[in-house]
C-alpha positions as CSV (number, residue, x, y, z in Angstrom):
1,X,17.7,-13.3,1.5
2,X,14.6,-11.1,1.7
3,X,15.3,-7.5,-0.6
4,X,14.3,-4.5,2.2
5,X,13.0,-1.6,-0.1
6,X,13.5,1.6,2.6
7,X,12.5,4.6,1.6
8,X,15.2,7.5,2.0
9,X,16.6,6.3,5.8
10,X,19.2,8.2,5.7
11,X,19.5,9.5,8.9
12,X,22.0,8.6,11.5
13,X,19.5,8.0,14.1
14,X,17.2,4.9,12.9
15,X,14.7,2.9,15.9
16,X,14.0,-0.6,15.1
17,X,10.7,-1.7,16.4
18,X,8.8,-5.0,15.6
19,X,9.3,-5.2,11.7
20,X,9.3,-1.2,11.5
21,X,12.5,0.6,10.8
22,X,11.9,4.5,11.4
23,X,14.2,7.5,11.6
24,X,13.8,11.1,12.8
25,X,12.7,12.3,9.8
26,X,9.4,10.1,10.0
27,X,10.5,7.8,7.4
28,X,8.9,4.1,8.5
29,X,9.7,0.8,7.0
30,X,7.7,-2.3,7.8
31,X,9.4,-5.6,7.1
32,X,7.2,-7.6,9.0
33,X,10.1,-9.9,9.9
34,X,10.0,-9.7,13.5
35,X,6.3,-10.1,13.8
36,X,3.9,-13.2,15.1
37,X,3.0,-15.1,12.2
38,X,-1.4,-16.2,12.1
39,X,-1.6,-12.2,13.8
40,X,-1.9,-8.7,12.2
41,X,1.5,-7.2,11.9
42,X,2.1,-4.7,14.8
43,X,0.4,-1.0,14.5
44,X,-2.0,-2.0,11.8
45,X,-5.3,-2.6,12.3
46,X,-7.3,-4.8,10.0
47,X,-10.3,-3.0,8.9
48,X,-12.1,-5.8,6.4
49,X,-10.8,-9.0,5.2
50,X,-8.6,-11.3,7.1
51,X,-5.4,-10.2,7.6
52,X,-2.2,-12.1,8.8
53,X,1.7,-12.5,9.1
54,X,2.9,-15.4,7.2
55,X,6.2,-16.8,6.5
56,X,8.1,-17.9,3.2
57,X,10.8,-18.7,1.8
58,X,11.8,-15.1,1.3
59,X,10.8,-14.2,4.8
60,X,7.4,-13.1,6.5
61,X,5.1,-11.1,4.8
62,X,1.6,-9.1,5.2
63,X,-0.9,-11.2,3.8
64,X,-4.7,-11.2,2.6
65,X,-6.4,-14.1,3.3
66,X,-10.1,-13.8,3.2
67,X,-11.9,-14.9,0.1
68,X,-14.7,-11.4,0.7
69,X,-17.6,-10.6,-1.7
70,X,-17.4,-9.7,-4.8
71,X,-18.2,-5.8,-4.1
72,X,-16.2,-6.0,-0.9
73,X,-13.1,-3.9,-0.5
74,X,-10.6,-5.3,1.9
75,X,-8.3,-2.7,3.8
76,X,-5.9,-3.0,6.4
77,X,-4.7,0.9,7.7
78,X,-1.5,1.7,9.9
79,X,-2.9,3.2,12.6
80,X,-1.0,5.9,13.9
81,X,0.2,7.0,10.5
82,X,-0.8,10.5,9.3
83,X,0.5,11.9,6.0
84,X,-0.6,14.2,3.4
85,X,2.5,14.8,1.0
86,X,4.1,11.3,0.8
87,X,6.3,9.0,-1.0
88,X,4.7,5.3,-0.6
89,X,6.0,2.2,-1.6
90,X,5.0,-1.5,-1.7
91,X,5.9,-4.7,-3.0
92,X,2.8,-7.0,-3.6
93,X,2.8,-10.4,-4.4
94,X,-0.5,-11.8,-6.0
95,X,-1.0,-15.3,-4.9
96,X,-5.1,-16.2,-5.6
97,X,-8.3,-15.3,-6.5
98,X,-10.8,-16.5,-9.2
99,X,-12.7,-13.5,-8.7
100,X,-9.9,-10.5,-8.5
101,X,-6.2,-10.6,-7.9
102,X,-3.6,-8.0,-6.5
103,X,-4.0,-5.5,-4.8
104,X,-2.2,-1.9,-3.4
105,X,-2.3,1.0,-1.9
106,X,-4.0,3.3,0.3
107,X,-3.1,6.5,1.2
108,X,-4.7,10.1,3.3
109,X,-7.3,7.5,4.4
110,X,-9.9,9.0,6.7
111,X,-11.3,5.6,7.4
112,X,-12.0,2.1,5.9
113,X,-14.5,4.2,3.8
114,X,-13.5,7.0,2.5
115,X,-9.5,7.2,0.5
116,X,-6.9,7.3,-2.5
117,X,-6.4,3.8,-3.6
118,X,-3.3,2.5,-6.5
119,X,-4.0,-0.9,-7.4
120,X,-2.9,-3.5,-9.7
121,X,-5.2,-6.4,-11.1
122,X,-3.1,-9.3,-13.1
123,X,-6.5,-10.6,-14.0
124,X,-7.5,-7.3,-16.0
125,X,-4.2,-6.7,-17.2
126,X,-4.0,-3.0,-15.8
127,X,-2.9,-0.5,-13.0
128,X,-5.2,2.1,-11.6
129,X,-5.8,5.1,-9.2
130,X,-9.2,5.7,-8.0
131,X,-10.9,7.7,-4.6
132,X,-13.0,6.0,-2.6
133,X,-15.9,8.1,-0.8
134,X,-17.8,6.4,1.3
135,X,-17.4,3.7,0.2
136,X,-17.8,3.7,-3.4
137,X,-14.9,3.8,-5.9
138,X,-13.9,6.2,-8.7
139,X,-11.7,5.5,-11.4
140,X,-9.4,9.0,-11.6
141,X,-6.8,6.8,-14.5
142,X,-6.1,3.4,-16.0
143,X,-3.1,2.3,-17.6
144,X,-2.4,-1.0,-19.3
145,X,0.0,-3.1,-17.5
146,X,0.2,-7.0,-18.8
147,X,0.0,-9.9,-15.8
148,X,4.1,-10.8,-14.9
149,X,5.1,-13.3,-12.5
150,X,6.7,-13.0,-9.0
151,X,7.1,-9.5,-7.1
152,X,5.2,-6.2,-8.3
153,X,6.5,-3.0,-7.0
154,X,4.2,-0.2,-6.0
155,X,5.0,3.3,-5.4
156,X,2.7,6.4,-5.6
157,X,4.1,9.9,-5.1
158,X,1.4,12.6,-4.1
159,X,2.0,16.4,-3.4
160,X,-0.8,19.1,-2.9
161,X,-3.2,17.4,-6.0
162,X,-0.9,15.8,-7.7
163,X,-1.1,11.6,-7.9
164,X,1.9,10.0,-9.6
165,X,1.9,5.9,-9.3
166,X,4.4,3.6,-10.9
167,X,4.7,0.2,-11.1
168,X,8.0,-1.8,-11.6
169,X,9.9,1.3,-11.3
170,X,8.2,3.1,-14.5
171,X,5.3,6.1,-14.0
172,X,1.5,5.2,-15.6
173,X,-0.4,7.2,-13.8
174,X,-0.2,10.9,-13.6
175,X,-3.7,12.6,-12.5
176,X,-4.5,15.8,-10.4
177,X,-7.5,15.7,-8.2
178,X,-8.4,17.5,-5.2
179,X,-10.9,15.2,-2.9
180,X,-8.9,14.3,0.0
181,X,-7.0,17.3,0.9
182,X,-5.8,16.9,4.6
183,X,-3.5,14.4,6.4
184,X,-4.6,10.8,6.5
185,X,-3.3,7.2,7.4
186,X,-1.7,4.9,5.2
187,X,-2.5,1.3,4.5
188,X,-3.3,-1.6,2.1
189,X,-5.8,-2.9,0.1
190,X,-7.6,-5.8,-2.3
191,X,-10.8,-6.5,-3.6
192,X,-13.4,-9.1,-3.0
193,X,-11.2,-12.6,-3.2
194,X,-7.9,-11.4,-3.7
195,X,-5.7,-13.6,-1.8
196,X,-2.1,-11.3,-1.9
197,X,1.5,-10.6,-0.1
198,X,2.7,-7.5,0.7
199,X,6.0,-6.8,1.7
200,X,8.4,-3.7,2.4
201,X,5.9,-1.0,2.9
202,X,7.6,2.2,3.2
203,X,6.4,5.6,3.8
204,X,8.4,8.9,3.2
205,X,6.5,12.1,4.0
206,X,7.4,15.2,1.7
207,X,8.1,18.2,3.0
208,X,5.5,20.9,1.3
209,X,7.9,24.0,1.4
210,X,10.0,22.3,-0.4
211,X,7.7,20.9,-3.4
212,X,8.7,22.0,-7.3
């Protein structure tokens, strides 16, 4: 059976929508498990890159299919999310790419172009957090994180300037930076042929007031 990471749904009053669990407190989980396999999972919108429901043996998943350019950067956003503080979380599943592999996150996205990316590359060994503006990527930290077979877990933690992103549970990057600074949407993310699952994407927005 499928593992369901949710993100702090803890609240007595949950709405199950078409592979989205969400509570009052604007926690959102997407399992993709009740969505149309050979479509893009409900309430995302594919921006670059071919993206498409497809089913396993542990259940359907969010998957990248195109096999893009090599300087092509292939996003799929949630389209009526808006967060600034959040707690974000992924599972990804690399599954081809000669060129690049992986994938991740994407988070206070104003568009396709311009956003804070997490990503991890089994074919370069390493995790990393960059911003995109307008297109163009900037490396903010790297951290060494060796290729490992099956599931990766993804989480990134962000409040006011701080970026914290771990990957199989342990923190490698830790970096302030202040370019994005308002609300934004949510989504994922791989470069050029990166063939990857995601599963499990949950998003938990922080509450400022109540930041440390």
């Amino acid at each position: 059976m499928k593992r369901v990471a949710v993100l702090g749904l803890m609240a007595a009053s949950l709405v199950m929508g078409r592979g989205l669990v969400a509570d009052d407190e604007g926690n959102r989980t997407w399992t993709f498990e009740l969505d149309e396999p050979g479509a893009i999972a409900s309430g995302f919108k594919g921006e670059v890159g071919q993206w498409e429901v497809v089913s396993t043996l542990d259940g359907r998943v969010l998957a990248q299919k195109a096999e893009s350019g090599d300087s092509t950067f292939n996003v799929a956003l949630v389209a009526d999310s808006s967060a600034k503080d959040l707690d974000l979380f992924v599972r990804l599943l690399p599954v081809a790419g000669k060129n690049d592999q992986g994938g991740g996150l994407i988070w206070r996205a104003k568009d396709s172009k311009n956003y804070y990316l997490a990503r991890y590359n089994p074919l370069e060994d390493n995790y990393r957090v960059y911003k995109v503006v307008d297109g163009k990527r900037t490396m903010l930290q790297d951290a060494k994180a060796p290729k490992a077979e099956g599931w990766r877990p993804i989480r990134v933690v962000m409040k006011g300037d701080h970026i914290r992103c771990n990957l199989d549970g342990a923190t490698l990057l830790d970096v302030h930076d202040s370019t994005f600074t308002q609300a934004g949407q949510v989504g994922l993310w791989s470069k050029a042929d990166a063939r990857s699952y995601f599963d499990d994407l949950a998003l938990r927005p922080l509450d400022t007031s109540a930041a440390k």
